[in-house]
C-alpha positions, 0 to 999 in steps of 0.5 A: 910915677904917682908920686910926680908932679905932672904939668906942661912942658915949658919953653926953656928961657935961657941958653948954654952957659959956661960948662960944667966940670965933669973931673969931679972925685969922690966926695965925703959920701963916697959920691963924685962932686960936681958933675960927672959923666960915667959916676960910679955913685961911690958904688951905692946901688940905684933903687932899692934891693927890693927892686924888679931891677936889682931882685935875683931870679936865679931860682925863678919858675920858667915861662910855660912859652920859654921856648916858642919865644926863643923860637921866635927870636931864632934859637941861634941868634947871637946877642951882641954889646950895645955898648963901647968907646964914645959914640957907643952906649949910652953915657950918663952923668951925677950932678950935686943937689945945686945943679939948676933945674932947667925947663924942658919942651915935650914934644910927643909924649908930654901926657906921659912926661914928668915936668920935674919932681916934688914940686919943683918943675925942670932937669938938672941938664948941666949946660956943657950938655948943649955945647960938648959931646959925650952928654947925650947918647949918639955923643953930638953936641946938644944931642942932634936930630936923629938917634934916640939921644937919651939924657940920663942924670943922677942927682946924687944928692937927692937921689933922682933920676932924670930921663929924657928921650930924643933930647935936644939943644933947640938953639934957635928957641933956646930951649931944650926939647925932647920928645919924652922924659920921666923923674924916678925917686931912687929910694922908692919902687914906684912905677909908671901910672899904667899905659904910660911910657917913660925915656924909655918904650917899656915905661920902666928906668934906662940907667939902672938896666945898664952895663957899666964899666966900674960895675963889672970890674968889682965884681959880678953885676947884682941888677937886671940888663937891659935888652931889646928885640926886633918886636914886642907883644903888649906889656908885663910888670914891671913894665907899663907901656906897649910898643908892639902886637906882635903875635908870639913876640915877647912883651915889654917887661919879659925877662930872659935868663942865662942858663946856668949851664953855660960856662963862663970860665973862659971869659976875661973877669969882668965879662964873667961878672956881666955874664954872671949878672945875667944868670941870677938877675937876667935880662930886660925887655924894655925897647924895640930894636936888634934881637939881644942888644944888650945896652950898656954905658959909654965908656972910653974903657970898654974893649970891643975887641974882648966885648963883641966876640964875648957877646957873639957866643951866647946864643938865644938858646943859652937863654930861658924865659921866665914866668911873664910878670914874675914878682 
């Protein structure tokens, strides 16, 4: 994102201290207090409606390669949740505008890092995320060492978005670490510089890619998903960083579509909404991974027993592809 400041990463100079509270309730602004895992945000929607993540491409042109595409993924692959009960999905946290900004060590893509925002260098990691689970994806304390362990926090504020990928509380250094990160401005489309990642392979914002609970109890989900295939082949807008060459592999940044045939009437209501959400605003390709993953927030609400069964009847030829780079 242009519009960062971009510096190198600096080592963090102090450790954990007390956690944060994470029972905040909504504000005067219709917002949680304090901070926050699973904030609805008072339902406000992340990033403009002109947004490639929140834009309705119900009436988008099909991609003239729509089918070989989804011959290459295998036409009766069955999509599945990534998503569910702690440790499953990625969880994400609201912190206030005073939530203190704590330095961050890159170590792997720190040229394509974003060292904070405005000016004012560090992320707003509340200090429970060091020492209580649930903080970081994977659901260890501190993060751990495998697993992409992504940190996504909101200053709701502010409204930024704060990302990191393999994140983790270096205990020893007392420092925190991750290999990659990148501050979105909320009220703005502004990408990725070309070529550069961000938390996440494709360069594009995990969390507003996410199924989320509230989102698909009020009503139908009116932005993008995120989801992942085995391979990838370059990059498309709004993407901005490959992950793979793969021939005949979708790109990052490709963009599937529910049929609009497919009937949903037999789904529990808030399956229907993020089934819905996938015939008008689709799906993502932003990371590599299982063919059809469809990621979404940590959540102790979520019911597998409804959700994976659900999932395991769209098949990849329920879905189309539409026109690559399609604005």
């Amino acid at each position: 994102m242009s519009a960062l400041l971009l510096l190198a990463g600096i080592a963090c100079g102090g450790g954990p201290t007390s956690p944060g509270d994470p029972s905040g309730q909504p504000g005067p602004g219709g917002s949680s207090t304090g901070v926050q895992i699973s904030d609805d945000f008072g339902g406000r929607r992340l990033f403009p409606d002109s947004n490639w993540w929140n834009r309705d491409i119900a009436d988008a042109p099909i991609d003239p390669q729509s089918s070989a595409y989804i011959d290459y993924i295998g036409r009766s692959r069955t999509s599945h949740p990534d998503f569910g009960p702690p440790p499953y999905g990625i969880p994400y946290i609201g912190v206030g505008g005073d939530q203190a900004r704590v330095p961050v060590t890159f170590t792997a893509y720190g040229s394509e890092s974003d060292n904070g925002f405005g000016g004012e260098p560090g992320y707003p990691i509340p200090p429970a995320a060091a020492t209580q689970p649930n903080y970081i994806e994977g659901g260890v304390p501190g993060g751990g060492s495998s697993g992409d362990r992504h940190l996504l926090i909101v200053d709701r504020d502010r409204w930024l978005l704060f990302e990191l990928f393999a994140a983790r509380w270096n205990s020893g250094a007392q420092r925190w670490e991750a290999g990659s990160g990148a501050v979105f401005n909320l009220s703005s489309n502004a990408r990725r510089p070309e070529g550069w990642t961000s938390a996440d392979a494709a360069g594009l914002a995990i969390l507003p890619g996410l199924v989320r609970f509230d989102e698909a109890k009020r009503g139908p989900i009116r932005h993008a998903l995120r989801v992942t295939v085995r391979a990838t082949n370059g990059y498309v807008w709004p993407a901005s960083h490959r992950a793979g060459s793969s021939p005949g592999a979708l790109p990052m940044g490709a963009r599937l579509r529910l049929k609009s045939s497919k009937d949903l009437s037999s789904y529990p209501d808030y399956i229907r909404n993020i089934f819905r959400g996938m015939q008008t605003h689709g799906l993502i390709v932003a990371d590599n991974g299982s063919d059809l993953y469809v990621t979404g927030a940590m959540d102790s609400r979520w019911n597998n027993s409804e959700l994976n069964p659900a999932f395991a009847s769209l098949r990849a030829d329920d879905f189309d592809v539409i026109q690559l780079g399609w604005q």
